[in-house]
mmCIF file of the N, C-alpha and C atoms, coordinates in Angstrom:
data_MODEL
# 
_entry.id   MODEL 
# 
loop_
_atom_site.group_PDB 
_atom_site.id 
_atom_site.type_symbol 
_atom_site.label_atom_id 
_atom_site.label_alt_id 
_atom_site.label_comp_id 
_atom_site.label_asym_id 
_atom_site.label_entity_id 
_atom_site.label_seq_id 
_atom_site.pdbx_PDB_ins_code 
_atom_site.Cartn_x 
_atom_site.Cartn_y 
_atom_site.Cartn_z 
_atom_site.occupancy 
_atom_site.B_iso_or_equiv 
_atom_site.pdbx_formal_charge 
_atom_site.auth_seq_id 
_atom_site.auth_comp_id 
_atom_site.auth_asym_id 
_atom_site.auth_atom_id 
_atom_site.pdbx_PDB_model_num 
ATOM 1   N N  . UNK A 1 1  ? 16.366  -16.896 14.763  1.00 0.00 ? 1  UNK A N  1 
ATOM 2   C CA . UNK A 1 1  ? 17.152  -17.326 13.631  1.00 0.00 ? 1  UNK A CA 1 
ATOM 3   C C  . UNK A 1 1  ? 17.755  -16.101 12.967  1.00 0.00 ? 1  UNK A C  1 
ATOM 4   N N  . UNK A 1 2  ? 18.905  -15.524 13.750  1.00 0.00 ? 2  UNK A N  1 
ATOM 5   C CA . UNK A 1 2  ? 19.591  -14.623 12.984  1.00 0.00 ? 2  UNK A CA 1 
ATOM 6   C C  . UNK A 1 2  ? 21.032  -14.960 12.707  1.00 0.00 ? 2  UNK A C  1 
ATOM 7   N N  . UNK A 1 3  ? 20.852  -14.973 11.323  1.00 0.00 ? 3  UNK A N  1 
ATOM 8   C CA . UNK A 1 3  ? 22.447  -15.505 10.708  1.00 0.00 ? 3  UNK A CA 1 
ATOM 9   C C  . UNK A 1 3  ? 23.064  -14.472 9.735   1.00 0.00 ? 3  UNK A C  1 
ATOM 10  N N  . UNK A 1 4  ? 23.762  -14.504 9.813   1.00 0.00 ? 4  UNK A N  1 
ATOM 11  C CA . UNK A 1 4  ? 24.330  -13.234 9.178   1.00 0.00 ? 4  UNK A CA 1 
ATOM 12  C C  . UNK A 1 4  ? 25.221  -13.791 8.463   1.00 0.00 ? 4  UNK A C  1 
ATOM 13  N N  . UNK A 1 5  ? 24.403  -13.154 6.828   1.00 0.00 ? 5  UNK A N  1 
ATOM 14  C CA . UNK A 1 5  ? 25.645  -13.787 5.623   1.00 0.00 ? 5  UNK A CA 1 
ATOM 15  C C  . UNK A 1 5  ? 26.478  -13.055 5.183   1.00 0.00 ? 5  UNK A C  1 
ATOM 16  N N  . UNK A 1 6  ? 27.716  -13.608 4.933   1.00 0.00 ? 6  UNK A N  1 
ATOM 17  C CA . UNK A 1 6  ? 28.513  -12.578 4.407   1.00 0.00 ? 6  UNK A CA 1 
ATOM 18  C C  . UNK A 1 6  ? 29.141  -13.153 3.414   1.00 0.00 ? 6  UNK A C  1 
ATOM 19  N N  . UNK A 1 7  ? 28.190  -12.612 2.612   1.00 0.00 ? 7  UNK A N  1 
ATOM 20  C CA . UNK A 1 7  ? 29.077  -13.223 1.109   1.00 0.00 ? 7  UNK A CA 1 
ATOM 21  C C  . UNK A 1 7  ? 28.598  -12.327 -0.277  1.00 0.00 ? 7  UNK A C  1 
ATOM 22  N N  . UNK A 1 8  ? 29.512  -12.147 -1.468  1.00 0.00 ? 8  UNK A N  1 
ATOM 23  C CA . UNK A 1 8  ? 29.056  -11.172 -2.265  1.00 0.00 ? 8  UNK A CA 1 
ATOM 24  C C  . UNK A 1 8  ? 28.125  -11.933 -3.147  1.00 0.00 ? 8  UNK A C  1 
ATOM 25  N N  . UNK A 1 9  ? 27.533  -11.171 -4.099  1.00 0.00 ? 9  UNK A N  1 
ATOM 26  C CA . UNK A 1 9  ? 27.039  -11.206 -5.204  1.00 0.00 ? 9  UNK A CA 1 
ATOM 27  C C  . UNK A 1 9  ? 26.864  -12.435 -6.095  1.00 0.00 ? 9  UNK A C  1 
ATOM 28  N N  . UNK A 1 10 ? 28.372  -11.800 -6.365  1.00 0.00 ? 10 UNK A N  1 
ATOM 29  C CA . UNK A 1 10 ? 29.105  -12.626 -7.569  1.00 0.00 ? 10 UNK A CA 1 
ATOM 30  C C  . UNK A 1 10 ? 29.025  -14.093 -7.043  1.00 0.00 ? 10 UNK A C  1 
ATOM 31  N N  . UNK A 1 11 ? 29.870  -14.515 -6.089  1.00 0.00 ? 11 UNK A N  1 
ATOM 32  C CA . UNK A 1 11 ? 29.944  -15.825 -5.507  1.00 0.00 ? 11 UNK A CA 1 
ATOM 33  C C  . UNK A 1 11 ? 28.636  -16.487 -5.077  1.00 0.00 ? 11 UNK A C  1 
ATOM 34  N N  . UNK A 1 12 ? 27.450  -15.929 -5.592  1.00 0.00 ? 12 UNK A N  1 
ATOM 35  C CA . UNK A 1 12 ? 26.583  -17.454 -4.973  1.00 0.00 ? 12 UNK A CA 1 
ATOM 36  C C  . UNK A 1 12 ? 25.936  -17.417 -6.544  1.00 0.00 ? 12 UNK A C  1 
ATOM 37  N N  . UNK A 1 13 ? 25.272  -18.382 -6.856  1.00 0.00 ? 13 UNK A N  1 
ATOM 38  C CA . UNK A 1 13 ? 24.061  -18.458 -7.966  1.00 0.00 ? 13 UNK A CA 1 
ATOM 39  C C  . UNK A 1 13 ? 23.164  -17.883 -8.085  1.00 0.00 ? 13 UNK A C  1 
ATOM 40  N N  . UNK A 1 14 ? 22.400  -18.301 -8.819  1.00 0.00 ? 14 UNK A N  1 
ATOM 41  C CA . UNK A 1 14 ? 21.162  -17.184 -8.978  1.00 0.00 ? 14 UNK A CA 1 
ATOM 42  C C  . UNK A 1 14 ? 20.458  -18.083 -8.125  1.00 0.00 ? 14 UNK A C  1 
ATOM 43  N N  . UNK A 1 15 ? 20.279  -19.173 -8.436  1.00 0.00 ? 15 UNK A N  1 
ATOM 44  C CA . UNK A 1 15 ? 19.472  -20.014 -7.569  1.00 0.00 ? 15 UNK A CA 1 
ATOM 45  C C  . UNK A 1 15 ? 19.537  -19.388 -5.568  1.00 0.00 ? 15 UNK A C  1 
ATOM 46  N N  . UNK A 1 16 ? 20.832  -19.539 -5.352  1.00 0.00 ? 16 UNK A N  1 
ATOM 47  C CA . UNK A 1 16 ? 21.068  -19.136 -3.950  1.00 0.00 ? 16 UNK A CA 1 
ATOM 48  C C  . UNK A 1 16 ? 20.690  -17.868 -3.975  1.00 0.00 ? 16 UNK A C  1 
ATOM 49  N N  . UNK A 1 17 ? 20.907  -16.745 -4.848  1.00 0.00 ? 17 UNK A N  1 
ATOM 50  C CA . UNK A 1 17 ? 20.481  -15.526 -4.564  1.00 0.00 ? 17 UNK A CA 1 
ATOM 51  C C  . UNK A 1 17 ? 19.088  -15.527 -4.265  1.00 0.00 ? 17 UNK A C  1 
ATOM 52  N N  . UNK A 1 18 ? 18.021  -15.983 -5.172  1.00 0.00 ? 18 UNK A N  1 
ATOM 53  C CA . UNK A 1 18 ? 16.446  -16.074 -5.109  1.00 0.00 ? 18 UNK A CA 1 
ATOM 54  C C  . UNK A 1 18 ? 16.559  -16.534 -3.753  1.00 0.00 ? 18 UNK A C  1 
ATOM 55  N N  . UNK A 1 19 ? 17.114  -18.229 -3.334  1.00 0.00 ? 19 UNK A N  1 
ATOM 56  C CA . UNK A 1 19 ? 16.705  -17.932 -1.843  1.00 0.00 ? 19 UNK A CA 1 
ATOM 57  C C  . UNK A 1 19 ? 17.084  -17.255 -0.563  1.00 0.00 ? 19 UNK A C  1 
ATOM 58  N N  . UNK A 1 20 ? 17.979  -16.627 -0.978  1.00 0.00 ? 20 UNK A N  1 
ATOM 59  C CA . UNK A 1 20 ? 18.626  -15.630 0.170   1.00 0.00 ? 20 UNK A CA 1 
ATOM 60  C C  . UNK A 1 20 ? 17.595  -14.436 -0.020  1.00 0.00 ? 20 UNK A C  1 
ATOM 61  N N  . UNK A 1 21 ? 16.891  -14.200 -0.804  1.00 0.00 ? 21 UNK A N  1 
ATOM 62  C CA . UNK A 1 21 ? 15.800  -13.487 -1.254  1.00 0.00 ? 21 UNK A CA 1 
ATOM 63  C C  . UNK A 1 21 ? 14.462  -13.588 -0.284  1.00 0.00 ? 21 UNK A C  1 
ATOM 64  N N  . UNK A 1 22 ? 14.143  -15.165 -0.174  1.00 0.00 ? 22 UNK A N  1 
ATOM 65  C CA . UNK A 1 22 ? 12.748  -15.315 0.092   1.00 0.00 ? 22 UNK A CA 1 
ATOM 66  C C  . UNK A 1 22 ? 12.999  -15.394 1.299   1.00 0.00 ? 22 UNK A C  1 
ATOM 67  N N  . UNK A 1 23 ? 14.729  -16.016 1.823   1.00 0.00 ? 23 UNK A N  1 
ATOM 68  C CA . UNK A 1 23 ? 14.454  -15.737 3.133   1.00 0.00 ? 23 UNK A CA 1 
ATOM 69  C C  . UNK A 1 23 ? 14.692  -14.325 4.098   1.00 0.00 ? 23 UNK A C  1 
ATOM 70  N N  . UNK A 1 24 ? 15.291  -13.984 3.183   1.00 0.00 ? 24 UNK A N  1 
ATOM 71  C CA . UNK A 1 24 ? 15.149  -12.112 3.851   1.00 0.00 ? 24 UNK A CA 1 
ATOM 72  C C  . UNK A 1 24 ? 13.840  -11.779 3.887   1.00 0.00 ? 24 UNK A C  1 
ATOM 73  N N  . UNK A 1 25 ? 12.948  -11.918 2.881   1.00 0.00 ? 25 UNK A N  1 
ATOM 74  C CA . UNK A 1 25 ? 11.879  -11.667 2.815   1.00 0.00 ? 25 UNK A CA 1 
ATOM 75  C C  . UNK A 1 25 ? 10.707  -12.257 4.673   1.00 0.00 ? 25 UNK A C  1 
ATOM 76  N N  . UNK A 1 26 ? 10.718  -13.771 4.558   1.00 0.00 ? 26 UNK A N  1 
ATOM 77  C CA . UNK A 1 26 ? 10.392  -13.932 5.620   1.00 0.00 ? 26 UNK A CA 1 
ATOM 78  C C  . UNK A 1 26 ? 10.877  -13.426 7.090   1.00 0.00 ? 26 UNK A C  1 
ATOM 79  N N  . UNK A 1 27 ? 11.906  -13.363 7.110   1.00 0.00 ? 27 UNK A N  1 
ATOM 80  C CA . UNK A 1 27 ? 12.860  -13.007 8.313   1.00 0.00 ? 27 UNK A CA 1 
ATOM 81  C C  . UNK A 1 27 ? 11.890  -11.101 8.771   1.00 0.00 ? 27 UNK A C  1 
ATOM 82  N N  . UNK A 1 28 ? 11.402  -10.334 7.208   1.00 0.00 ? 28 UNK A N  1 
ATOM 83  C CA . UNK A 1 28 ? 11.069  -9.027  7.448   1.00 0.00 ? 28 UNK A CA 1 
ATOM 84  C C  . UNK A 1 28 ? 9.551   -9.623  7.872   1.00 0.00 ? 28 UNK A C  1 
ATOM 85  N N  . UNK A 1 29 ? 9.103   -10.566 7.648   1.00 0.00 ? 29 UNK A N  1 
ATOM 86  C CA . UNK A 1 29 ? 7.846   -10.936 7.582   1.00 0.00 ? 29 UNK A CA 1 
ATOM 87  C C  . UNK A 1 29 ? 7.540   -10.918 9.026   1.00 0.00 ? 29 UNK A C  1 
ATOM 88  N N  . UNK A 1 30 ? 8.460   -11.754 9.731   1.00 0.00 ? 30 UNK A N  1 
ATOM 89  C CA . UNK A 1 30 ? 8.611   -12.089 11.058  1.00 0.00 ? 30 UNK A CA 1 
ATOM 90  C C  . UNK A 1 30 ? 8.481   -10.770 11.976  1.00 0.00 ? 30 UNK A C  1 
ATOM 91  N N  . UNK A 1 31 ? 8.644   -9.787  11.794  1.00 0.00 ? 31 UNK A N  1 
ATOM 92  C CA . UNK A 1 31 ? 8.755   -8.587  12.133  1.00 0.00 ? 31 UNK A CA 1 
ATOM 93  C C  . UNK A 1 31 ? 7.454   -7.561  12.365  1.00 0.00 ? 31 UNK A C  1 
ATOM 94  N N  . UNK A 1 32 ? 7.082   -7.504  11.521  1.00 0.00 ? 32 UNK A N  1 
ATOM 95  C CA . UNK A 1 32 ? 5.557   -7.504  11.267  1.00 0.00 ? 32 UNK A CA 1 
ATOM 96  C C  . UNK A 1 32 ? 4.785   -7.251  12.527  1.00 0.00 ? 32 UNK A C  1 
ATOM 97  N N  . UNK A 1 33 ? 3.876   -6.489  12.819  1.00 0.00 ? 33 UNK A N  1 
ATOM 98  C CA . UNK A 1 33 ? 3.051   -6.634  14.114  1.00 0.00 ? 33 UNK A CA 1 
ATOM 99  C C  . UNK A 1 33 ? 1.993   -6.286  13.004  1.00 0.00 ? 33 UNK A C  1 
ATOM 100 N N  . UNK A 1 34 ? 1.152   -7.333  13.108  1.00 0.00 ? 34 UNK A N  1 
ATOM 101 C CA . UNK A 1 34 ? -0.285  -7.536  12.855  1.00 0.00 ? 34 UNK A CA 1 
ATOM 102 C C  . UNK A 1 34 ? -1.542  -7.078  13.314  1.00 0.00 ? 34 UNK A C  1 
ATOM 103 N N  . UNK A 1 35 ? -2.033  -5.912  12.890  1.00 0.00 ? 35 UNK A N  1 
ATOM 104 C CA . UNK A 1 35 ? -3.434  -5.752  13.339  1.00 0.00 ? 35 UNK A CA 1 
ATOM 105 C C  . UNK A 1 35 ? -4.614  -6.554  14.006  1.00 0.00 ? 35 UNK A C  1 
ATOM 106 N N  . UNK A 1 36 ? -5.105  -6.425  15.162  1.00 0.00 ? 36 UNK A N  1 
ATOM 107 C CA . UNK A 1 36 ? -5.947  -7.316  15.414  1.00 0.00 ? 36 UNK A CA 1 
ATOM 108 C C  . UNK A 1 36 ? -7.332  -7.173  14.510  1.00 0.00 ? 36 UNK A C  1 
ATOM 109 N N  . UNK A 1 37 ? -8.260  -8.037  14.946  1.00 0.00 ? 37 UNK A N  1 
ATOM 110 C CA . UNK A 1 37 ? -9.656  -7.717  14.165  1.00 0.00 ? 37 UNK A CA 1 
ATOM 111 C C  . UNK A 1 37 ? -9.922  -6.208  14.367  1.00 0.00 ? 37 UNK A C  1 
ATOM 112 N N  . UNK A 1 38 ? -9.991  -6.371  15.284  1.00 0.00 ? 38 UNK A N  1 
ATOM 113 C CA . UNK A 1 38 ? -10.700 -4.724  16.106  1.00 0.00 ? 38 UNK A CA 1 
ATOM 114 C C  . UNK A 1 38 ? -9.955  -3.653  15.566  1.00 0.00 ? 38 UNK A C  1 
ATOM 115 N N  . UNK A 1 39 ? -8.771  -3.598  15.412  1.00 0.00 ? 39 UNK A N  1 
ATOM 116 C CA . UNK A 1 39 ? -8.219  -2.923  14.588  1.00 0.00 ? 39 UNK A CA 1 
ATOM 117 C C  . UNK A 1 39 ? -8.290  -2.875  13.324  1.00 0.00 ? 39 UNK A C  1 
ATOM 118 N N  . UNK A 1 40 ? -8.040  -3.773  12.458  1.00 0.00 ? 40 UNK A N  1 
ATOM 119 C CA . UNK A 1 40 ? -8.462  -3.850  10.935  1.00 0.00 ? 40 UNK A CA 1 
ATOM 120 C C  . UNK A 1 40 ? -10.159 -3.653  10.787  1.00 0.00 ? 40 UNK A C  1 
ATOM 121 N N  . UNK A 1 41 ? -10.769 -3.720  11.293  1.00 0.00 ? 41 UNK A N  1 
ATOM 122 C CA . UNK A 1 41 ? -12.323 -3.631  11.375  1.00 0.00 ? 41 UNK A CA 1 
ATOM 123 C C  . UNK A 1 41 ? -12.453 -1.802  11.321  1.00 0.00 ? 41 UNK A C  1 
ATOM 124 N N  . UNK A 1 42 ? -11.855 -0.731  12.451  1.00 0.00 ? 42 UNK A N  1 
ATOM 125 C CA . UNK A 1 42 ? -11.686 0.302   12.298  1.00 0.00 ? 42 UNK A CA 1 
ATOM 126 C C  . UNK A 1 42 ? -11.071 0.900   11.595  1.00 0.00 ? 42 UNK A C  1 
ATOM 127 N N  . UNK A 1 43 ? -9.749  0.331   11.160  1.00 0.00 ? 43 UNK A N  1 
ATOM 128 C CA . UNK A 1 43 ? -9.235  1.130   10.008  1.00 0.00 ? 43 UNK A CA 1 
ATOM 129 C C  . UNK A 1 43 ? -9.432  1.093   8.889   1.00 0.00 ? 43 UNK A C  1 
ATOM 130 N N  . UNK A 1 44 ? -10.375 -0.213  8.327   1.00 0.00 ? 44 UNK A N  1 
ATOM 131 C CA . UNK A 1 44 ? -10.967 -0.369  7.034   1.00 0.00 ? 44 UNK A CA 1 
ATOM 132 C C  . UNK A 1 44 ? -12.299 0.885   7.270   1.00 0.00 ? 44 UNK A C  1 
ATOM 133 N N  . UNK A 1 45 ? -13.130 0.440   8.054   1.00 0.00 ? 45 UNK A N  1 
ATOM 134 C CA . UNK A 1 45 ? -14.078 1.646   8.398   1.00 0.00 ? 45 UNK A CA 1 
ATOM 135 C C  . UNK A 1 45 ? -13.501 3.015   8.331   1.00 0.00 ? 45 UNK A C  1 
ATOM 136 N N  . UNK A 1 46 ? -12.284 3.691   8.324   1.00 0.00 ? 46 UNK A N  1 
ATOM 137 C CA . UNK A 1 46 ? -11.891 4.591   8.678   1.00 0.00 ? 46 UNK A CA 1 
ATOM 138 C C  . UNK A 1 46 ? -11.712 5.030   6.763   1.00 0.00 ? 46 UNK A C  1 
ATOM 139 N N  . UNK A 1 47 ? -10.965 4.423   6.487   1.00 0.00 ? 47 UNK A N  1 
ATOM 140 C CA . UNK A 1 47 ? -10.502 4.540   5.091   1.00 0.00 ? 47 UNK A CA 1 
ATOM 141 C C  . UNK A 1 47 ? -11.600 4.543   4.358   1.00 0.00 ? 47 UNK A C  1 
ATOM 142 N N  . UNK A 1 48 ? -13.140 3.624   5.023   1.00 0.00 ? 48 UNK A N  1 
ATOM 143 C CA . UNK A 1 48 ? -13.805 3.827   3.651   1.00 0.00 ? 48 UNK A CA 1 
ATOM 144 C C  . UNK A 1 48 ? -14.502 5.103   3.826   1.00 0.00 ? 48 UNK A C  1 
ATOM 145 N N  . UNK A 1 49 ? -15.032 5.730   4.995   1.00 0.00 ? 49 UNK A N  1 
ATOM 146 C CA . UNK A 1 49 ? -15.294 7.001   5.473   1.00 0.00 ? 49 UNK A CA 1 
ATOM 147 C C  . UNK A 1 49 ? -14.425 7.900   4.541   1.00 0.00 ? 49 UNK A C  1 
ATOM 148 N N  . UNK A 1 50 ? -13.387 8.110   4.370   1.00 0.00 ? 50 UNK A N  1 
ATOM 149 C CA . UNK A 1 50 ? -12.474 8.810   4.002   1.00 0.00 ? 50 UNK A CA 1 
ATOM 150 C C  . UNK A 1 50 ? -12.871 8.840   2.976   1.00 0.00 ? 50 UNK A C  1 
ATOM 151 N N  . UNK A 1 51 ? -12.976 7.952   1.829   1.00 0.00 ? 51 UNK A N  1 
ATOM 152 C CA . UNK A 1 51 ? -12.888 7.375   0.303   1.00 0.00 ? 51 UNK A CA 1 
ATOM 153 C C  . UNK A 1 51 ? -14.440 8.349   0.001   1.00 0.00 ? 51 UNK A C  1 
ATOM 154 N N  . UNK A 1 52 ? -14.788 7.735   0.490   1.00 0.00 ? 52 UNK A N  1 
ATOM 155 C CA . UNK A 1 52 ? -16.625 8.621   0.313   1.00 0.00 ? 52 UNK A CA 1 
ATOM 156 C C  . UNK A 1 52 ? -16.771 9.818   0.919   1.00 0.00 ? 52 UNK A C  1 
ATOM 157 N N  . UNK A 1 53 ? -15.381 10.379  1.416   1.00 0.00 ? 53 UNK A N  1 
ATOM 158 C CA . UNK A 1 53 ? -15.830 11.993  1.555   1.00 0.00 ? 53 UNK A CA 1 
ATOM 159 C C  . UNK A 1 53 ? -14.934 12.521  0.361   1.00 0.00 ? 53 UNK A C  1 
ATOM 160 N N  . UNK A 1 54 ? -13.946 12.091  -0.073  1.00 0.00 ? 54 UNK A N  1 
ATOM 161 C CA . UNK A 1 54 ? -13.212 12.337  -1.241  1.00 0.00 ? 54 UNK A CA 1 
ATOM 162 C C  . UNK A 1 54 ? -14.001 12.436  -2.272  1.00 0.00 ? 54 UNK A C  1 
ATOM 163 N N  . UNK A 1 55 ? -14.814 11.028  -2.800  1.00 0.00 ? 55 UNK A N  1 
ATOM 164 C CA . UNK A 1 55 ? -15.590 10.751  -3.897  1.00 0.00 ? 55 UNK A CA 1 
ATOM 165 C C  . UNK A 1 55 ? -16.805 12.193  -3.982  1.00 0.00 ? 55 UNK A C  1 
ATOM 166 N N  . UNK A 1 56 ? -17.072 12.572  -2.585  1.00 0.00 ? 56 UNK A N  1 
ATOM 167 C CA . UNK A 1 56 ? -18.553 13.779  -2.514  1.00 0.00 ? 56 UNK A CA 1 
ATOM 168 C C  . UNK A 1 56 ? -17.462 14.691  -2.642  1.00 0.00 ? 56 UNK A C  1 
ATOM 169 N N  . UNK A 1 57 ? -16.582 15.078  -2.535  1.00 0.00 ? 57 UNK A N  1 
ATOM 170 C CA . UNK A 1 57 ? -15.690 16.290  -2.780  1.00 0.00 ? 57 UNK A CA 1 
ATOM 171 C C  . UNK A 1 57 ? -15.278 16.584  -4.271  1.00 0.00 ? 57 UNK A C  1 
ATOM 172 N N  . UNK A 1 58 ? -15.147 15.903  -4.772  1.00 0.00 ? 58 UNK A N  1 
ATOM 173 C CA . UNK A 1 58 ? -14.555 15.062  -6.170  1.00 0.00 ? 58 UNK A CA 1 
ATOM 174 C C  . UNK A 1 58 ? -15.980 15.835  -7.060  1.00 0.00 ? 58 UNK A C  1 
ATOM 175 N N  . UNK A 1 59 ? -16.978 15.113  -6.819  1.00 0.00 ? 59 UNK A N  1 
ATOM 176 C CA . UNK A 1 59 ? -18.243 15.393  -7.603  1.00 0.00 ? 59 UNK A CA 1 
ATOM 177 C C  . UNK A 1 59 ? -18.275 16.357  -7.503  1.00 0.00 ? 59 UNK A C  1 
ATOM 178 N N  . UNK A 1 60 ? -18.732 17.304  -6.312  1.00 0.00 ? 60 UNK A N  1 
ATOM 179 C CA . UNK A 1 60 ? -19.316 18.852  -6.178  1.00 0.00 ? 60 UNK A CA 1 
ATOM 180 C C  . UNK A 1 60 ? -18.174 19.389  -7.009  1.00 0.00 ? 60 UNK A C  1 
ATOM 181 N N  . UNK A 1 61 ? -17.442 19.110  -6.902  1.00 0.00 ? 61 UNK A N  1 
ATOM 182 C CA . UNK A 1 61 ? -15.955 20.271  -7.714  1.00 0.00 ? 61 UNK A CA 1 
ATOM 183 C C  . UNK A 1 61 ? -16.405 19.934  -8.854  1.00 0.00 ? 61 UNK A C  1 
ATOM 184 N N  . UNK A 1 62 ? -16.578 18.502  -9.558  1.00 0.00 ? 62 UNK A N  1 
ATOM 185 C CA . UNK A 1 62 ? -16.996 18.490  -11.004 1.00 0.00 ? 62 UNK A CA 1 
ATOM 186 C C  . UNK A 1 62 ? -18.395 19.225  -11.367 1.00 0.00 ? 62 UNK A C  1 
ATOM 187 N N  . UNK A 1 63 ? -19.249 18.819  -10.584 1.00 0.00 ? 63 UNK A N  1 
ATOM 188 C CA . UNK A 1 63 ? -20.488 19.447  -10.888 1.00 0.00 ? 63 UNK A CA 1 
ATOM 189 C C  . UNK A 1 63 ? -20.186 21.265  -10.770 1.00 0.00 ? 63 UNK A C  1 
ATOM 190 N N  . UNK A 1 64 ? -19.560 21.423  -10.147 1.00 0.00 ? 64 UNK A N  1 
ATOM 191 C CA . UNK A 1 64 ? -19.364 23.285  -10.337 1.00 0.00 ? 64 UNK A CA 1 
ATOM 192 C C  . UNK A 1 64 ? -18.588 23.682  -11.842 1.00 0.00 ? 64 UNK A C  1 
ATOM 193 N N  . UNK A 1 65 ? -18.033 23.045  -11.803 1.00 0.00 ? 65 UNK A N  1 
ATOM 194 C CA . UNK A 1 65 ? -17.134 22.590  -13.183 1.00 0.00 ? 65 UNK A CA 1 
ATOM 195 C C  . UNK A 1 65 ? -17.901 22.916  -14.353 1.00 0.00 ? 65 UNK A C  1 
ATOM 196 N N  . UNK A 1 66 ? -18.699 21.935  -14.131 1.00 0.00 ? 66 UNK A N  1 
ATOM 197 C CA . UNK A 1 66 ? -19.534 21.466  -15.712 1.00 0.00 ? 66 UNK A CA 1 
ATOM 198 C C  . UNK A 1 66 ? -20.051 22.538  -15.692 1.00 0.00 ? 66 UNK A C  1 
ATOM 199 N N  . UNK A 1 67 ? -20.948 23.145  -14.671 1.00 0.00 ? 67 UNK A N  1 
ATOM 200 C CA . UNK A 1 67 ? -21.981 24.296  -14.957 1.00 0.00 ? 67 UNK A CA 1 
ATOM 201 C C  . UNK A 1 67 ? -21.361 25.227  -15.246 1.00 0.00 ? 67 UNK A C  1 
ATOM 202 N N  . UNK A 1 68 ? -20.050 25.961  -14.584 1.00 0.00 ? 68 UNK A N  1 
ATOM 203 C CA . UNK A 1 68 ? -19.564 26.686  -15.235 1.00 0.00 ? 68 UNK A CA 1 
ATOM 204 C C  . UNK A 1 68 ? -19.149 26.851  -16.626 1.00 0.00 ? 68 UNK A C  1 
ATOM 205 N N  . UNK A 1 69 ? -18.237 25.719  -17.223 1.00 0.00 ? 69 UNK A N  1 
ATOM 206 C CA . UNK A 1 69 ? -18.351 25.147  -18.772 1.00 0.00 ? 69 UNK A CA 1 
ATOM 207 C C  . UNK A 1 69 ? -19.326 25.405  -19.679 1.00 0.00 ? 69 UNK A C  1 
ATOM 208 N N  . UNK A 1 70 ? -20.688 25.173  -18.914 1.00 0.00 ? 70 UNK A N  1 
ATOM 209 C CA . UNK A 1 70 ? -21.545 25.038  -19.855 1.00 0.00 ? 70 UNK A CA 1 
ATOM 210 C C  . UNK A 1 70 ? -22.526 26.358  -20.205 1.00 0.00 ? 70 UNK A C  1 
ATOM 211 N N  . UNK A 1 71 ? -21.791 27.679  -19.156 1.00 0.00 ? 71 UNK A N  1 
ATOM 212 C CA . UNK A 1 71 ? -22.292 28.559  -18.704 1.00 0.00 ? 71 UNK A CA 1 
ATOM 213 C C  . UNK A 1 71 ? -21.823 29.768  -19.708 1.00 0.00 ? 71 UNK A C  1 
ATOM 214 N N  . UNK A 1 72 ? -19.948 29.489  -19.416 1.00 0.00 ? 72 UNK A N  1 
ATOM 215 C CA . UNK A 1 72 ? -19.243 30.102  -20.516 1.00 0.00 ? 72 UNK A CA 1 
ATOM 216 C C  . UNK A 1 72 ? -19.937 29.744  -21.939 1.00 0.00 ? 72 UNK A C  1 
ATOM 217 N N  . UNK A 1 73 ? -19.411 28.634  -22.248 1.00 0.00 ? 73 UNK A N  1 
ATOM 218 C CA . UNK A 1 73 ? -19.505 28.088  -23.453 1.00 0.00 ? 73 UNK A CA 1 
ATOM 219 C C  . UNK A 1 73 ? -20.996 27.637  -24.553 1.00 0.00 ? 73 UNK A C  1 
ATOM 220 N N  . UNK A 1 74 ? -21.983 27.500  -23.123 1.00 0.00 ? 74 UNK A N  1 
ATOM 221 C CA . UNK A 1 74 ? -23.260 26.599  -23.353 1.00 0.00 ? 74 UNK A CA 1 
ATOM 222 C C  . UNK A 1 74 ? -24.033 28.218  -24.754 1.00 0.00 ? 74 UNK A C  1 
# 
């Protein structure tokens, strides 16, 4: 289903615009290649690996932080 509109702006409604909207929208939808399980299963695993080496990276930098802070200042 490829149709090709050619028409401006001005000349349709708002109404027609919204759905020339939702159906562009689906048409990109259609396009899409979808992760299988096995895939979304690893790349969620992958990202949360990631997230929790950030979060331990995150801390130690704060915790060096504070002590220093409190080292100057304490």
């Amino acid at each position: 289903m490829t149709e090709e509109i050619v028409t401006t702006e001005e000349s349709q409604s708002l109404f027609g615009r919204i759905g020339l909207f939702y159906r562009q929208i689906v048409s990109e939808l259609r396009k899409v290649v979808w992760p299988t399980k096995n895939q979304l299963t690893t790349y969620t695993a992958v990202v949360l690996v990631f997230v929790c080496f950030v979060i331990l990276v995150v801390s130690i930098f704060d915790l060096v932080l504070t002590k220093i802070v409190f080292w100057v200042f304490g």
